[in-house]
Structure formats: C-alpha cells, structure tokens
C-alpha positions as CSV (number, residue, x, y, z in Angstrom):
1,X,21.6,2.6,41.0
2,X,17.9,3.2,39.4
3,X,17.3,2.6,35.7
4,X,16.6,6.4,35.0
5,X,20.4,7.2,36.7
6,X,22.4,4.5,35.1
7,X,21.3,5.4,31.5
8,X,21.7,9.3,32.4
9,X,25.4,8.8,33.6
10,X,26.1,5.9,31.0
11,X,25.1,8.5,28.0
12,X,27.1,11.6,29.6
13,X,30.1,9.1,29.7
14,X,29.1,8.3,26.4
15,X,29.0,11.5,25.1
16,X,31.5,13.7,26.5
17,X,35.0,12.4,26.7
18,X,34.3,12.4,22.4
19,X,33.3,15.9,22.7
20,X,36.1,16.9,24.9
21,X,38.7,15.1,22.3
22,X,36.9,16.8,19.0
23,X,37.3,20.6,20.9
24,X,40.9,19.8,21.9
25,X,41.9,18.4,18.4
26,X,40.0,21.1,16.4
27,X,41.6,23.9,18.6
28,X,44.9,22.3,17.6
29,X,44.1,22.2,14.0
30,X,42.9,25.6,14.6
31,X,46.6,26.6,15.3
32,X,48.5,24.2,13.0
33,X,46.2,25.9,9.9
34,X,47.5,29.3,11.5
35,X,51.1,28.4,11.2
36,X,51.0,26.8,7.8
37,X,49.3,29.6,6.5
38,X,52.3,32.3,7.4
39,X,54.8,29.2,5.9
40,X,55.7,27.9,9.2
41,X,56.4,24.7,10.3
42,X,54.1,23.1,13.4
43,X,56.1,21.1,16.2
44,X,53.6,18.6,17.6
45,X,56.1,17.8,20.4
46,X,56.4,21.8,21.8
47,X,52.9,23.0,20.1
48,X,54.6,26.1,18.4
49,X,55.2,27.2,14.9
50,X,58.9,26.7,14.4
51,X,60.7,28.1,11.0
52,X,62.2,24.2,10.4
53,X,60.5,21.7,9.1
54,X,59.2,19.4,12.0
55,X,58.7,15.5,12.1
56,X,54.1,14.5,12.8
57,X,53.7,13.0,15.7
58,X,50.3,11.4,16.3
59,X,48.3,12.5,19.2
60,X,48.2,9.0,20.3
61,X,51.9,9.2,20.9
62,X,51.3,12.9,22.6
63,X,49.1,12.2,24.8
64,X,48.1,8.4,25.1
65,X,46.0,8.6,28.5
66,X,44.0,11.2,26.6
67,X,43.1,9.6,24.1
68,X,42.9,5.8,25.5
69,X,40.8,7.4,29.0
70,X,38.5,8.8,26.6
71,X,37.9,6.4,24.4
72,X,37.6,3.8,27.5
73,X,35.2,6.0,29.4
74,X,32.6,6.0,26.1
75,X,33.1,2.1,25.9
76,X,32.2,2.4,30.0
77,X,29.3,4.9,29.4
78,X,27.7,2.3,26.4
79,X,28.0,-0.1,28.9
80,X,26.0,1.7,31.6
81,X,23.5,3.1,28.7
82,X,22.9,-0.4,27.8
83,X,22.4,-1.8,31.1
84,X,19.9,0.9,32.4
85,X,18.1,0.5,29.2
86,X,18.1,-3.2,29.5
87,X,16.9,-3.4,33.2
88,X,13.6,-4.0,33.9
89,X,11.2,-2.0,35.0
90,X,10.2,-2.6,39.1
C-alpha cells in the first residue's frame, strides 16, 4: 500500500467512526431533550418517551460493539496515519 493511500485511509478511519458516534448520540439527545421537555420520562432500553420514571442506561451497555468498533477503528486509522506518515519516501 503507497504512502499517499495508507495515510488517506488511516485518517478516514480516524475520523469517521467519531463522527458517526457524535450524530447518533446528538440525535438521541435530540429526542431525550424532546421528551423531557413535555415532562416525560426517556427509556434508554426501548428509545421512547414513557410517562414512568425510567432507570439511565449508558450507551456502552446499549450498544457495546458500537461504541468499542468505533473507538477501535480510530485507534486502527492512527495507526495507518502514523505509519504512512512515517514511511519513507521511495
């Protein structure tokens, strides 16, 4: 694989599985704002605004491959991005 590739695909790797975790967490805090604000009760477990109160449960507990994927595909891509930048030149 050529420098120029390596550091390309190592800083999309990098990059996007963080991005991809911020849009799905802020479009869930999108809709737990929604329910709090009409006095509702968000359930984490069903993702619905329930009239009970409802026990947090952490996203890491939710969905664990999400979260531990992404975060091992951006410790992959800083790996790539620091090999193609370390590589020298042919």
């Amino acid at each position: 694989m050529s420098r120029r590739l390596l550091t390309r695909v190592g800083l999309a790797l990098l990059i996007l599985p963080i991005l991809v975790l911020l849009t799905i967490y802020f479009v869930e805090l999108g809709k737990v704002r929604e329910c709090l604000f009409d006095n509702g009760h968000w359930d984490y477990i069903a993702g619905v605004c329930r009239d009970t109160p409802q026990p947090f449960v952490p996203w890491l507990e939710r969905a664990p491959w999400l979260v531990n994927g992404g975060l091992l595909l951006s410790v992959l891509g800083l790996g790539m991005t620091m090999v193609g930048l370390y590589v020298k030149k042919r």
